[in-house]
matplotlib code that plots the C-alpha trace (Angstrom):
import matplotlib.pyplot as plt

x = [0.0, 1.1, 2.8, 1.6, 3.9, 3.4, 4.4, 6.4, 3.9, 2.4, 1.3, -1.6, -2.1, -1.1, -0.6, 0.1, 2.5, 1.9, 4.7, 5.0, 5.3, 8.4, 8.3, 9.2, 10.5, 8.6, 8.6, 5.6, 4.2, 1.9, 1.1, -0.6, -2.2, -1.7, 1.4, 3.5, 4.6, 6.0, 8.8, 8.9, 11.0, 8.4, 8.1, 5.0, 3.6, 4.5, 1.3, -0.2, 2.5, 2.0, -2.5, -3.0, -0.5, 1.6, -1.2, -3.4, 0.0, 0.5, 4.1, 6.9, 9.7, 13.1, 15.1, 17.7, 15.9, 12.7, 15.2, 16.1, 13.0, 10.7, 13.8, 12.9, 9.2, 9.6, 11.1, 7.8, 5.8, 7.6, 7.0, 3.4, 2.8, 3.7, 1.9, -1.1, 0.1, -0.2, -3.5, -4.9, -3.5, -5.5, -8.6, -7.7, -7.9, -11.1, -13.3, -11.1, -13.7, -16.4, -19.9, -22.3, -26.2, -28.3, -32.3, -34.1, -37.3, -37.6, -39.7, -40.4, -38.1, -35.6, -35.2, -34.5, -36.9, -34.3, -30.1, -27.6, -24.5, -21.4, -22.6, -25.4, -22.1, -20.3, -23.1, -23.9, -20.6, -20.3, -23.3, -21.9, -18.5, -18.4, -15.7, -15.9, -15.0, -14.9, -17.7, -15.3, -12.7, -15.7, -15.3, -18.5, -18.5, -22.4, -25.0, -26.3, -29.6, -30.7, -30.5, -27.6, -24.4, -21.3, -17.6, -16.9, -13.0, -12.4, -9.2, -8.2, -5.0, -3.0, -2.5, -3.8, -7.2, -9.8, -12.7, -16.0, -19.0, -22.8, -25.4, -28.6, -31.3, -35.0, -36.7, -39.6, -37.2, -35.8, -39.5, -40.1, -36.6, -37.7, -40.7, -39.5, -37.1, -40.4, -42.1, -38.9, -38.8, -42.3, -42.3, -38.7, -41.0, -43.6, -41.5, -39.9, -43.7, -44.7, -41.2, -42.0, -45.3, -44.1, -41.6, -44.2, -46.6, -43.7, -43.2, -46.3, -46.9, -43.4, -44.9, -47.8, -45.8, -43.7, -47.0, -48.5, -45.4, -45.1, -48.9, -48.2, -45.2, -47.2, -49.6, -47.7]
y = [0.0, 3.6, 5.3, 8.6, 11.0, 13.7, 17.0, 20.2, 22.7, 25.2, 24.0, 22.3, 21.8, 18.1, 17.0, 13.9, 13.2, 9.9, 8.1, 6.1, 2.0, 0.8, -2.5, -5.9, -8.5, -12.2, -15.5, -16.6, -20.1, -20.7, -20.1, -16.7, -15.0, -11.9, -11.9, -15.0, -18.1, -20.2, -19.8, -16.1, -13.6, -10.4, -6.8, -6.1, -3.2, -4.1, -4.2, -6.0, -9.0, -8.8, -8.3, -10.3, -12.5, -14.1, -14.4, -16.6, -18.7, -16.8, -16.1, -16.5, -14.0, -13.8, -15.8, -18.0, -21.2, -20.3, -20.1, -23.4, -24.9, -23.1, -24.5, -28.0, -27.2, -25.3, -28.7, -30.4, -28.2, -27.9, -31.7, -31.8, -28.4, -30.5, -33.2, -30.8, -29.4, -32.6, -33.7, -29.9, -30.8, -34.5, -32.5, -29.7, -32.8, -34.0, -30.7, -28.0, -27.0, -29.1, -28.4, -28.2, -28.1, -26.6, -26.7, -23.9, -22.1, -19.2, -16.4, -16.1, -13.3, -16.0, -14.3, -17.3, -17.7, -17.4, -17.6, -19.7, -19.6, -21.3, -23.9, -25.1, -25.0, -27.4, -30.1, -30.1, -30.8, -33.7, -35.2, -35.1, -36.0, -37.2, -34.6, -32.9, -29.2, -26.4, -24.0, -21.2, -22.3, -21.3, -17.9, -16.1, -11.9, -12.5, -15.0, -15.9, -14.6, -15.0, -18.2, -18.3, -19.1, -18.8, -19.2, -20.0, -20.1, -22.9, -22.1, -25.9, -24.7, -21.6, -21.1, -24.6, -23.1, -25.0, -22.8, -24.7, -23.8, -23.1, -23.7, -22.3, -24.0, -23.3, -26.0, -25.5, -25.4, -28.4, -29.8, -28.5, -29.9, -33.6, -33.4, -32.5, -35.9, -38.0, -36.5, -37.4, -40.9, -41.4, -40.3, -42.7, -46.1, -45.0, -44.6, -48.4, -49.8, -48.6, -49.7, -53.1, -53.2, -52.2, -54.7, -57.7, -56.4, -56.7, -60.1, -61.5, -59.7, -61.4, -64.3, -64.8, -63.8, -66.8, -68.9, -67.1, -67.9, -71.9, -72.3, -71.2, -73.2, -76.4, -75.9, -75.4]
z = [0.0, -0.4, 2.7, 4.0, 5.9, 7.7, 5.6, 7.2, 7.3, 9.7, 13.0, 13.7, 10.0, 8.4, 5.0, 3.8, 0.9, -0.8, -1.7, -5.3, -4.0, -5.6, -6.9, -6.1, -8.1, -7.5, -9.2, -10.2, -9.1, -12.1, -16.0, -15.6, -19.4, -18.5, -16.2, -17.7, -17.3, -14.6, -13.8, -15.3, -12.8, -13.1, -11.3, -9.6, -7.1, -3.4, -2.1, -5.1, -4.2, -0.5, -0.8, -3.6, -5.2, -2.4, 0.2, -3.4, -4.2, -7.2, -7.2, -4.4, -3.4, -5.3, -3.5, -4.4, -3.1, -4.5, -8.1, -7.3, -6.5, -9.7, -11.6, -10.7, -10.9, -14.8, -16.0, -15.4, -16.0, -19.6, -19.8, -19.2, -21.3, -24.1, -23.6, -23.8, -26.9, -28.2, -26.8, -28.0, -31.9, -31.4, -30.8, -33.7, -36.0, -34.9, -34.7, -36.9, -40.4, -38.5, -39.0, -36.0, -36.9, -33.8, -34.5, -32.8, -32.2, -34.3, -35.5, -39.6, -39.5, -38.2, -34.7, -32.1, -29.2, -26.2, -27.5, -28.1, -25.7, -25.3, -23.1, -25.8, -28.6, -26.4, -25.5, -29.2, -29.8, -27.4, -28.5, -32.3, -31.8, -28.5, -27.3, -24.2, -24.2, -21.5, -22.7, -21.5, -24.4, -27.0, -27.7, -28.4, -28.2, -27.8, -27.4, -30.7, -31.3, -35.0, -37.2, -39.7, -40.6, -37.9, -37.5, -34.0, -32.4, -30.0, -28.2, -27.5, -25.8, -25.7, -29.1, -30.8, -31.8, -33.9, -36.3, -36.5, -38.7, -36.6, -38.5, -36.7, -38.4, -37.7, -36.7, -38.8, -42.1, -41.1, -41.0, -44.5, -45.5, -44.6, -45.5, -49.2, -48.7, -47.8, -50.8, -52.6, -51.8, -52.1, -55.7, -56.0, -54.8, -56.7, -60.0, -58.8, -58.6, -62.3, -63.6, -62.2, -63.6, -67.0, -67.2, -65.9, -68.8, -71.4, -70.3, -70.8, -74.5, -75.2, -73.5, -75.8, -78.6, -78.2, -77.7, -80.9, -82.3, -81.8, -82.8, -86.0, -86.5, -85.0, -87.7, -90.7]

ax = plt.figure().add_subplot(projection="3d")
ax.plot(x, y, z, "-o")
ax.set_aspect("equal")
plt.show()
């Protein structure tokens, strides 16, 4: 915290200088986005180390056995950041260009009746691919609100990120849309049926052809 100190001044009256807090080099404890990574040797505000950082095992005090001991702890931690590099680039391959089809409630002007969040993005997912994702690792700027077309960035791990296409479908065009595959199919057996009937009729005319055929010759 900042120090206050009583000013020279005339008597009776007190003013209070505040001082800049100098800073204080620390180590910190863990992979941090915004301060580092493990290991990292980084210059903070005193009070901001002493409040926040050391009392929440973020970071430890520059010392030369806390050096030897975040030495130790970097080499693992090196080890298994790897391994989840390669686990993220197994999952880049599985989901990366997918394309995830959510049905939805909509109004004709295609306005969705509630939204789509990242939680909704990453059950779909699981139930398509069978993957299991942290909804915070979907990055949406917004809930989606209208049906269409998206891009959505799944950041897998630091910087292995995956790009998957939404498709917010209402569900009363993907009614219409099967229904126009019934009709479809119906009309396919249909045209099956009549071919099969045409092909029985031309075997009995070539039937009794043939039986016209050997009459004839019996007789002459």
């Amino acid at each position: 915290a900042c120090r206050k100190v009583k000013a020279a001044g005339l008597p009776g009256l007190i003013k209070y200088l505040i001082l800049e807090e100098e800073d204080l080099k620390v180590i910190l404890a863990k992979d941090y986005e915004k301060l580092g990574s493990a290991g990292d040797i980084i210059n903070v505000k005193d009070g901001f180390a002493k409040n926040y950082l050391i009392p929440n095992n973020m970071v430890l005090l520059l010392t030369k056995g806390n050096l030897n001991q975040m030495e130790i702890v970097k080499k693992s931690l090196i080890k298994k950041d790897a391994g989840n590099i390669a686990e993220a680039k197994k999952l880049l391959l599985l989901i990366d260009d997918a394309v995830i089809t959510i049905k939805v409630s909509s109004s004709p002007e295609g306005r969705l009746f509630g939204s789509i969040t990242n939680k909704d993005i990453a059950e779909k997912i699981f139930e398509e691919k069978k993957i299991e994702l942290d909804r915070k690792k979907i990055e949406l700027e917004e809930h989606i609100k209208e049906v269409g077309t998206y891009k959505v960035t799944v950041k897998l791990y630091k910087d292995v990120k995956a790009s998957i296409q939404l498709e917010i479908v209402s569900d009363d065009v993907v009614k219409e849309e099967v229904k126009a595959e019934e009709i479809t199919e119906e009309k396919a057996d249909e045209k099956v049926v009549e071919t099969a009937d045409e092909k029985i009729v031309e075997n009995v005319i070539a039937a009794a052809e043939q039986s016209d055929i050997k009459a004839s010759d019996e007789k002459v």
